[in-house]
N, C-alpha and C positions, 0 to 999 in steps of 0.2 A: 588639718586633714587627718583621720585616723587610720591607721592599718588596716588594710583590708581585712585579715588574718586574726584582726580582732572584733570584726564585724561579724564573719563567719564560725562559729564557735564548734558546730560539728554538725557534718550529715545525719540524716536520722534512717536508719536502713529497720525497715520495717518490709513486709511482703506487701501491702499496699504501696508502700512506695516503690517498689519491685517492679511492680507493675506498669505504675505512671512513668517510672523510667524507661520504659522500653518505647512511649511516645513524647519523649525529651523533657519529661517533667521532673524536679528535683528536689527531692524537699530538704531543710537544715535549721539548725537551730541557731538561730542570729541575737545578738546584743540587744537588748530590750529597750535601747533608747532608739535602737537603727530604725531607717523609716526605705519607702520601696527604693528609691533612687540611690540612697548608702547602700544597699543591697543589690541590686544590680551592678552597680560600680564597681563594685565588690567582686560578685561573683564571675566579673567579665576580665579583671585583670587576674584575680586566680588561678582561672581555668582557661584561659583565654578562649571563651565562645561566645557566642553574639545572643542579649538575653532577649527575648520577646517581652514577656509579661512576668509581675511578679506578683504574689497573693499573699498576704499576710495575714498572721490568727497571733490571736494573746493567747495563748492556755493557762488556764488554772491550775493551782496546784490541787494533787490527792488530799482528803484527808485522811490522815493517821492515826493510831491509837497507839499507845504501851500502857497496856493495863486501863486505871482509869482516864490518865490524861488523857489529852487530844490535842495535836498539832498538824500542823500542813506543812507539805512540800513549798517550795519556792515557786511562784509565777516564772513563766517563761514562754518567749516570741517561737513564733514557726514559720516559715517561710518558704511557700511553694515556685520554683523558678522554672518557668519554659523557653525552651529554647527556639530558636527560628529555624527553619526545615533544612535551610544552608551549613548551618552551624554545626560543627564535629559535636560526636558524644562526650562529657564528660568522664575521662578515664576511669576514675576510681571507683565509678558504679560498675565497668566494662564484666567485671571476671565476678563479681557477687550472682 
C-alpha cells in the first residue's frame, strides 16, 4: 500500500478552482500511475472527508523553446475530487 501523501502531490489553486470549491469540488495534482480509487482513498484519509466522485485528466506537457531547440514539460495527472453535501469543507482551501 502506498502513502497517501505520495499519491496526492499538490493542490492546484487556480481561480477556476476557486470557484468549484465553493461547491466542494477539489482539484490536485496526483501520481501519474494513481488511478480514481488510490485517489479517493487518498484524499479521505488526508482530509478526513467523505469523497463523492472523482474525475481524472492526463495533461500534456507545454512545449518549450530556448533559442532554436525545442523541449517539453513533463506529463502530469489532475484530479478533480467532490465531495458529499454531509461532508465538512476541506481546510486548506477555507482562507484562499
Amino acid at each position: 500500500m502506498m502513502n497517501p501523501h505520495d499519491i496526492i502531490i499538490k493542490p492546484i489553486v487556480t481561480e477556476q478552482s476557486m470557484f468549484d470549491a465553493e461547491n466542494k469540488k477539489y482539484t490536485f495534482k496526483v501520481m501519474k500511475k494513481a488511478n480514481k480509487y488510490q485517489i479517493k482513498d487518498a484524499v479521505e484519509e488526508i482530509f478526513d472527508v467523505t469523497v463523492k466522485q472523482v474525475n481524472v485528466m492526463n495533461m500534456n506537457g507545454k512545449l518549450k523553446r530556448m533559442g532554436r531547440t525545442q523541449g517539453r514539460r513533463a506529463n502530469w495527472k489532475k484530479a478533480i475530487v467532490t465531495l458529499t453535501e454531509a461532508s465538512k469543507e476541506i481546510k486548506f482551501f477555507e482562507n484562499i
